[in-house]
C-alpha positions as CSV (number, residue, x, y, z in Angstrom):
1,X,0.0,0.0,0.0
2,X,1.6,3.4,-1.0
3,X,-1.9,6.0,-1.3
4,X,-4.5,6.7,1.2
5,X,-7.5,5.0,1.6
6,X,-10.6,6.4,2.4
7,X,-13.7,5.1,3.8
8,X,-17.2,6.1,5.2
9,X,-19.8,5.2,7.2
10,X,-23.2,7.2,8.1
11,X,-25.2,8.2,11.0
12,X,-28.8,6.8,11.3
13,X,-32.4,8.1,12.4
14,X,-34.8,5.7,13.9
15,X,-38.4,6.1,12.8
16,X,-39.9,3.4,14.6
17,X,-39.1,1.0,17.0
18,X,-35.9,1.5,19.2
19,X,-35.6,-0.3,22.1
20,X,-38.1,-2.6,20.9
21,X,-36.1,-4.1,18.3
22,X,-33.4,-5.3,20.7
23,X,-36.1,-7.6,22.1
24,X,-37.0,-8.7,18.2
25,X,-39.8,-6.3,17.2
26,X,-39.0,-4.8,13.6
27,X,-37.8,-1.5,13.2
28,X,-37.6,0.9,10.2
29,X,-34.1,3.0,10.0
30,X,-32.9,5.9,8.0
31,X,-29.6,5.9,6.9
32,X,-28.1,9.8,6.3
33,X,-25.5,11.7,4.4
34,X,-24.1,12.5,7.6
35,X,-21.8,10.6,9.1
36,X,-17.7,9.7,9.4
37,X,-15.0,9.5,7.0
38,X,-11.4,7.2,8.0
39,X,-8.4,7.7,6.0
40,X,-5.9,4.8,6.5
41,X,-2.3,5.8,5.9
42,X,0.8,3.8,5.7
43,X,2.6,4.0,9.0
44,X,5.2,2.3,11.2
45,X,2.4,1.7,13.9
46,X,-1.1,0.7,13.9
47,X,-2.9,4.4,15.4
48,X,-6.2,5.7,15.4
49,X,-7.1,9.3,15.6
50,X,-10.2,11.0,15.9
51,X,-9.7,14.3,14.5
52,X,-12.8,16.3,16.6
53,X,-11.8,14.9,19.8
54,X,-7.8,15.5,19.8
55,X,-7.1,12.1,21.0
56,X,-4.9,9.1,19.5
57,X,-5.6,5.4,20.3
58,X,-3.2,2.2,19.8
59,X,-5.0,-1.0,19.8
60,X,-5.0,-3.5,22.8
61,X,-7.1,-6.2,23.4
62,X,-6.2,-5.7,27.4
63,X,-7.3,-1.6,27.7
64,X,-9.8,-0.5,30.3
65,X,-10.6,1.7,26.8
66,X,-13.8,0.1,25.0
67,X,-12.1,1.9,21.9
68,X,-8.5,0.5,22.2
69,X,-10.2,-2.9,22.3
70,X,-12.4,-2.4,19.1
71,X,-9.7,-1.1,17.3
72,X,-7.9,-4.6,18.0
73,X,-10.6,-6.7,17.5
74,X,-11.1,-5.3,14.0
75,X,-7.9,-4.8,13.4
76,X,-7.3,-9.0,14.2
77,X,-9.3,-9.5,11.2
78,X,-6.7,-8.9,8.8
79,X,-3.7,-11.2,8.4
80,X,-0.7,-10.3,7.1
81,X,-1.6,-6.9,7.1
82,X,1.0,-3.5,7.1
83,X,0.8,-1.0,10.2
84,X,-1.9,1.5,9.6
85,X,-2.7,4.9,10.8
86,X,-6.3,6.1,10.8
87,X,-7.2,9.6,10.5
88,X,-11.4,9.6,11.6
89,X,-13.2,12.8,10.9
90,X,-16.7,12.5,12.7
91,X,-19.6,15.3,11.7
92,X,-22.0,13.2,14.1
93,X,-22.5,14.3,17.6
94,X,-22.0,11.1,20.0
95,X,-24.3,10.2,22.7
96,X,-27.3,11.5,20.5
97,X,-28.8,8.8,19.0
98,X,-27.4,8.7,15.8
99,X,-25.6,5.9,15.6
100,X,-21.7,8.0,15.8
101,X,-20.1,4.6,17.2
102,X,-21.7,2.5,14.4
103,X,-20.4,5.1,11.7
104,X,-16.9,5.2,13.2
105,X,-16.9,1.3,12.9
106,X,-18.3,1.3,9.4
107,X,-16.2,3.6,8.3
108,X,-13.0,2.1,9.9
109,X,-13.3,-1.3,8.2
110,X,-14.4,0.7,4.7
111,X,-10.8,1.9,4.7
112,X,-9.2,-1.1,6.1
113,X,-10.9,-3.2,3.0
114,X,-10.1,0.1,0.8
115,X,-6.0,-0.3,1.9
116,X,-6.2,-4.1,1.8
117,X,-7.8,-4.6,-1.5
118,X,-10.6,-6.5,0.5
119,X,-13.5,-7.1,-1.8
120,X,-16.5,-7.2,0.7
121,X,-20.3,-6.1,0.3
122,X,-22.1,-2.7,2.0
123,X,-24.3,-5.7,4.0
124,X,-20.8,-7.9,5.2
125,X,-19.3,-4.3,5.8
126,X,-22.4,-3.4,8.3
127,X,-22.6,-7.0,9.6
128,X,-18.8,-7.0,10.7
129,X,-19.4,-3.6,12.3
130,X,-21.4,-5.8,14.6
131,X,-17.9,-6.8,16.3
132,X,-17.1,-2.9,17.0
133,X,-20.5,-1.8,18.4
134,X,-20.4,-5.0,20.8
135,X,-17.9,-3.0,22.6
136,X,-19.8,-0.3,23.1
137,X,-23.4,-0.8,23.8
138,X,-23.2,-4.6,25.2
139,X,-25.7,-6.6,23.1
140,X,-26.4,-4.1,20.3
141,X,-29.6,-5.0,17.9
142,X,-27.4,-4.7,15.2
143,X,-29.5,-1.7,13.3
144,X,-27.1,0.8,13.9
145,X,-24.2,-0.7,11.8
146,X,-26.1,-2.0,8.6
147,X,-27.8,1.4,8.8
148,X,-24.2,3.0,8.7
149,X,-23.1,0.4,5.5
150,X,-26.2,0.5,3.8
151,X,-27.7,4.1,3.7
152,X,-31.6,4.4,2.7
153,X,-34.5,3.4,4.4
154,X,-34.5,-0.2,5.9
155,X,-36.6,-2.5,8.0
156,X,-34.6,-4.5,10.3
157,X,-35.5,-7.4,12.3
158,X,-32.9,-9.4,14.4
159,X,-31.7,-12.6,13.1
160,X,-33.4,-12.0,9.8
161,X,-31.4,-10.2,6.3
162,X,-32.1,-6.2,6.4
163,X,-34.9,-5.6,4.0
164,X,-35.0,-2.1,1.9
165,X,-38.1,0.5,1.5
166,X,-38.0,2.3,-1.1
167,X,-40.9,5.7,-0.5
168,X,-43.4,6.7,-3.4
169,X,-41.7,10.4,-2.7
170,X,-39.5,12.1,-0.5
171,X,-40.3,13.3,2.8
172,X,-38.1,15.6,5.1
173,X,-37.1,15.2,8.7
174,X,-35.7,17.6,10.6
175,X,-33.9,16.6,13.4
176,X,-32.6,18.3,16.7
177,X,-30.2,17.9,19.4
178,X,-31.4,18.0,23.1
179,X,-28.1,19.2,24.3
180,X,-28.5,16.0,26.6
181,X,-25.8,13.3,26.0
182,X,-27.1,9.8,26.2
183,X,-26.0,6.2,27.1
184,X,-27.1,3.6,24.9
185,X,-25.9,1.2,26.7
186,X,-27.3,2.3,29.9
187,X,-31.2,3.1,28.6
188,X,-30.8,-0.7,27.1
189,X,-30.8,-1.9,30.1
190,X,-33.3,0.4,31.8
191,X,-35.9,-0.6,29.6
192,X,-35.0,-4.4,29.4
193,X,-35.7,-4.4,33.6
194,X,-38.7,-2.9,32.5
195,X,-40.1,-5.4,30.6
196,X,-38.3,-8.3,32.7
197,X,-40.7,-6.6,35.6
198,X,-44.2,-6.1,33.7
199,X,-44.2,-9.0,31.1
200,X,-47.4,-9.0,30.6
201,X,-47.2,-5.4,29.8
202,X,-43.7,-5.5,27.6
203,X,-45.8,-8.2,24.9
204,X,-48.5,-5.7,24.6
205,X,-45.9,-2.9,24.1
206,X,-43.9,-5.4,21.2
207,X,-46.7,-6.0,20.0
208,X,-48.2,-2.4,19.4
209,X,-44.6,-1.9,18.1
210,X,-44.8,-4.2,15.4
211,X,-47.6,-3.2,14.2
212,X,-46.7,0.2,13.8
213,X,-43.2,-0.6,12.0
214,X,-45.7,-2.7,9.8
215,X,-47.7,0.6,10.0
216,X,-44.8,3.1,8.6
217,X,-44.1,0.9,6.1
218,X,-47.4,0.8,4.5
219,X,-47.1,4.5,5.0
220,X,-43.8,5.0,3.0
221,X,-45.0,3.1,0.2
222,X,-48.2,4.9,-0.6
223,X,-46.6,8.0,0.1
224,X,-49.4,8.8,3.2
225,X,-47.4,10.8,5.5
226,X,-50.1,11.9,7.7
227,X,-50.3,8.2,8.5
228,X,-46.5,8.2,8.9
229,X,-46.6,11.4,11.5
230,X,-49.4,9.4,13.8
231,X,-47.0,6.3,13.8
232,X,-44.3,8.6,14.7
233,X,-46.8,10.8,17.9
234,X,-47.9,7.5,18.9
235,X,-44.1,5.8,18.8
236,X,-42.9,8.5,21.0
237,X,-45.7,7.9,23.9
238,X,-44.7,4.3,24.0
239,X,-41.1,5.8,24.5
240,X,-42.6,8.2,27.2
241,X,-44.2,5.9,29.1
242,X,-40.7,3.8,28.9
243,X,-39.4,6.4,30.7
244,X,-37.1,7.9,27.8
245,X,-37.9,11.2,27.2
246,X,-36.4,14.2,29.3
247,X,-38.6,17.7,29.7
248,X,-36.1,19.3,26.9
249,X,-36.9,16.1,24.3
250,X,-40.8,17.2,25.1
251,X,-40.1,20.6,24.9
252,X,-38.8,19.7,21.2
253,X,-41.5,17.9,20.2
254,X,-44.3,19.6,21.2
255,X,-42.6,22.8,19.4
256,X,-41.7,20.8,16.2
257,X,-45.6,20.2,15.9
258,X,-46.5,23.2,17.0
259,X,-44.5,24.6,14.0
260,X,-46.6,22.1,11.7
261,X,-44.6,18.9,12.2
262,X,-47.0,15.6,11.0
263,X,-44.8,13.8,13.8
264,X,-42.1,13.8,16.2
265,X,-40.2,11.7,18.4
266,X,-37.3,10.7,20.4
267,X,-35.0,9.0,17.9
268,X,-32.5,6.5,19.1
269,X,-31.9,5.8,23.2
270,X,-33.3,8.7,24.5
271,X,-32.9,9.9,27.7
272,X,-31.4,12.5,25.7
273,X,-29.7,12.9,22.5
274,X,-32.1,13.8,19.4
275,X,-35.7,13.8,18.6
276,X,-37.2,13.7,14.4
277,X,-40.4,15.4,13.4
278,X,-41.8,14.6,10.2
279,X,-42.6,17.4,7.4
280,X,-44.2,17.3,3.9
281,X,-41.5,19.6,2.3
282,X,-38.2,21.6,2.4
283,X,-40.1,25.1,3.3
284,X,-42.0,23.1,6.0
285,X,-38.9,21.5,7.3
286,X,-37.3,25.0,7.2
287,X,-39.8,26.6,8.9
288,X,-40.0,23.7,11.9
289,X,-36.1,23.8,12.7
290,X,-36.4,27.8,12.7
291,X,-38.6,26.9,15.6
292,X,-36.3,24.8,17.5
293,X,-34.2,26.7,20.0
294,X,-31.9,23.4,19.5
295,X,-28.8,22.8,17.0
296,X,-31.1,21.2,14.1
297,X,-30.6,19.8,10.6
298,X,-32.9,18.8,7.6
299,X,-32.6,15.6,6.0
300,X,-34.4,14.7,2.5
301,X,-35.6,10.9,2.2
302,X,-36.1,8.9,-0.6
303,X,-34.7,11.6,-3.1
304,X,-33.6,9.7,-6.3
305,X,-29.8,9.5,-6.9
């Protein structure tokens, strides 16, 4: 290897069904433009440097560092290989629900295929990202990573092949930051003792899930996003009554459909981190993150390549 290689890997949105899809309801995922470039470099040591947060990592399977140890396990995978040094640039917040861990991953193993000559699909990319996000969130659903390979909109299920939805037309989400930072790992678990405490109650709960994911898919198809925004307002109680949302993610949402949003919700964890509202056009979408005393973006689904 004599050039850089460069690799990417995007943040995600959640329409429907976090949490539930760690315990194997369905969920439908959004993958965005947004995400995290790697650059590998020749070198005479394996490194890894993450540009925003000033801070360089060597791999070692031993390290108290959940990233030290992901960056060996990954790094394990190739035999044979030259020393590397990664240069990450990362344009997604972490702790906010948009999958920054998963991108890093993807975007790690993009390059290392890139630099290697690997030959290895979008899906096997996101399925080996699986590795990386174990490390970080425990026992990840696995919807973050093939989110971060694939792009798009996907319905995911566990233990079944990502499927893809492809939208009559394109819709816009805006999306905001709560200004909260969020642990995955940690609201995993908080809802899991949940369930494990009310079981009766958690089937009812995966249940209404399902059929909502079933719900927003119908929805994207036929291009009825009216439908789509009362799956999202009705996702986002379930998620309430979880015990996810903070007064600020409220605050959000009630503002985003104040401002004409069809929808919103926590996307991702909660507990913090982002919320998405749903809106039939650019202008609309403008005019909702205007409203939004948060750090907001706009993000166009389903426009044609």
């Amino acid at each position: 290897m004599t050039n850089a290689a460069i690799g990417f890997g995007g943040g995600k949105i959640i329409l429907v069904g976090e949490h539930a899809v760690v315990h194997g309801a369905p969920a439908i995922a959004v993958g965005i433009g947004r995400g995290v470039s790697s650059i590998a470099h020749p070198a005479d040591r394996d490194s890894l440097q993450i540009e925003p947060w000033g801070k360089t990592w060597r791999p070692n399977a031993e390290s108290e560092d959940p990233l030290e140890r992901a960056f060996e396990r990954i790094l394990s995978r190739y035999a044979d290989r030259p020393p590397l040094r990664f240069v990450v640039r990362v344009a997604l917040p972490p702790g906010a629900g948009l999958g920054c861990s998963a991108a890093i991953g993807v975007s790690l193993i993009d390059a290392l295929d890139k630099a290697l000559g690997v030959l290895r699909s979008r899906a096997e990319l996101g399925s080996l990202a699986l590795e990386w996000e174990r490390f970080f969130h425990g026992d990840p659903s696995g919807i973050d990573n093939l989110a971060a390979a694939l792009g798009g909109l996907i319905c995911f299920q566990r233990s079944s092949p990502p499927r893809s939805i492809s939208p009559k037309s394109s819709f816009y989400l805006v999306v905001a930051h709560s200004g909260q930072r969020s642990s995955t790992k940690e609201m995993v678990a908080r809802v899991s003792r949940q369930l494990e405490q009310r079981p009766d109650w958690a089937r009812s709960v995966l249940d209404e899930v399902n059929t909502l994911a079933l719900r927003a898919e119908t929805a994207i198809r036929s291009g009825d996003l009216s439908a789509l925004g009362n799956v999202l307002d009705r996702n986002h109680a379930i998620l309430r009554s979880l015990n996810l949302s903070t007064p600020r993610l409220e605050g959000l949402c009630q503002a985003a459909r104040s401002a004409g949003a069809l929808g919103a919700k926590i996307t991702g964890a909660g507990g913090g981190g982002c919320m998405v509202a749903l809106a039939t056009g650019a202008e609309q979408a403008s005019r909702i993150a205007s409203a939004l005393e948060a750090e907001a973006f706009i993000e166009e689904v389903g426009r044609a390549a």
